[in-house]
Residue frames as qw, qx, qy, qz and C-alpha x, y, z in Angstrom:
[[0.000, 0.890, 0.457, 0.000, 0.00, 0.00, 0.00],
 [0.361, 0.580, 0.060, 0.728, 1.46, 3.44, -1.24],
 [0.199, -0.684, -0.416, 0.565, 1.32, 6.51, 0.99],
 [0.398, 0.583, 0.286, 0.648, 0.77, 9.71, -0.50],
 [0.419, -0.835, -0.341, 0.107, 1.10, 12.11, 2.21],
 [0.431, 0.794, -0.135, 0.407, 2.79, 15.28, 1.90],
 [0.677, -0.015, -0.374, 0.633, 5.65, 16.34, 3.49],
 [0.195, -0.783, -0.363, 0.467, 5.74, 18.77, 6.05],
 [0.161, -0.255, 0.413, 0.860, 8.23, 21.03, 3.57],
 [0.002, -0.276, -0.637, -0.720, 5.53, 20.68, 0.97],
 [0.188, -0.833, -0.520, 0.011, 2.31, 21.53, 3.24],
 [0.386, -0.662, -0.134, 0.628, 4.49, 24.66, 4.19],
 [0.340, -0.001, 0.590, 0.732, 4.76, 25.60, 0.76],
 [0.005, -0.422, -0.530, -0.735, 1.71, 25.62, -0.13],
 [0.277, -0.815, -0.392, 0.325, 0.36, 27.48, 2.97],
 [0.245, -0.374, 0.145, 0.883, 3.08, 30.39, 2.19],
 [0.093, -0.003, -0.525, -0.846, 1.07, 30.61, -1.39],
 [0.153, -0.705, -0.679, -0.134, -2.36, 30.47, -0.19],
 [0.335, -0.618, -0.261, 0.661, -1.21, 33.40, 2.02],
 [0.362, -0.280, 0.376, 0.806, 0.83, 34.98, -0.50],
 [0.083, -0.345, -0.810, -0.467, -1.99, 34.58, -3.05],
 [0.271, -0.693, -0.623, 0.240, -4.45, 36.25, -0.53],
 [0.263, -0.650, -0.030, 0.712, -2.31, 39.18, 0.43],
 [0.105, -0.094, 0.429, 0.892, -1.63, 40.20, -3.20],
 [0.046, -0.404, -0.830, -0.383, -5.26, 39.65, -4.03],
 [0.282, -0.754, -0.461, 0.374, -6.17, 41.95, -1.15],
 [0.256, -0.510, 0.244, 0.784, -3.47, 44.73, -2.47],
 [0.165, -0.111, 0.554, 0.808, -5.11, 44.64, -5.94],
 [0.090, -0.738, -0.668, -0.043, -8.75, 44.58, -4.70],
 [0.248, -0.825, -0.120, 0.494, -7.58, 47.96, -2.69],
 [0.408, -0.230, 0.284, 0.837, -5.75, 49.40, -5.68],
 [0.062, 0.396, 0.796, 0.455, -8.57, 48.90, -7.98],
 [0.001, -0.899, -0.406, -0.167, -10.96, 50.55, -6.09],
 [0.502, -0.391, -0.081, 0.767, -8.19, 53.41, -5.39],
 [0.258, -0.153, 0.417, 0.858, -7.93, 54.11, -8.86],
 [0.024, 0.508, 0.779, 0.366, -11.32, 53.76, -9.58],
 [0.175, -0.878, -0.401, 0.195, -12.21, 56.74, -6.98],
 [0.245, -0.506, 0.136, 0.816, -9.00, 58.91, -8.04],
 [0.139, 0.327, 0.685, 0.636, -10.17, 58.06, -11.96],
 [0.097, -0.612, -0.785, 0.017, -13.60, 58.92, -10.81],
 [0.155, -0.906, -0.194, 0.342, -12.67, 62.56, -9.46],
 [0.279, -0.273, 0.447, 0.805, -10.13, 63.56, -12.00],
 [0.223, 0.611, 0.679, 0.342, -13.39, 62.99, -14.93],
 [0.151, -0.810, -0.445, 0.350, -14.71, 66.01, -13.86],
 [0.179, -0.805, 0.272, 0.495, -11.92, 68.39, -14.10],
 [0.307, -0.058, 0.678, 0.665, -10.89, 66.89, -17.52],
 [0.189, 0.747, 0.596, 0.227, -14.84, 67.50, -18.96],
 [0.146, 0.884, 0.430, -0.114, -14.63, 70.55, -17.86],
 [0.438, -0.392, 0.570, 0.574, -10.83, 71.38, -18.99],
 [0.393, 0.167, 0.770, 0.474, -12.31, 70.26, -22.67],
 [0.048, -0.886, -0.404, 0.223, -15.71, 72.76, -21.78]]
């Protein structure tokens, strides 16, 4: 009978990159809507720049 059970090195692995994977996903949820509210108030001042 085989074992396939990971190794402690390899469960630690992929815990770092669920984290890792989390944190960046968090950092590009918050950019997104950064840019989306700086994008959002610049519009303005460009319409009315063109005006």
């Amino acid at each position: 009978m085989k074992n396939y059970n990971k190794s402690s090195t390899s469960k630690l692995v992929s815990q770092f990159d669920k984290e890792l994977m989390s944190l960046l996903a968090q950092d590009l949820k918050a950019y997104k809507t950064k840019t989306q509210f700086v994008n959002k108030q610049a519009q303005p001042a460009a319409l009315q720049a063109a005006a």
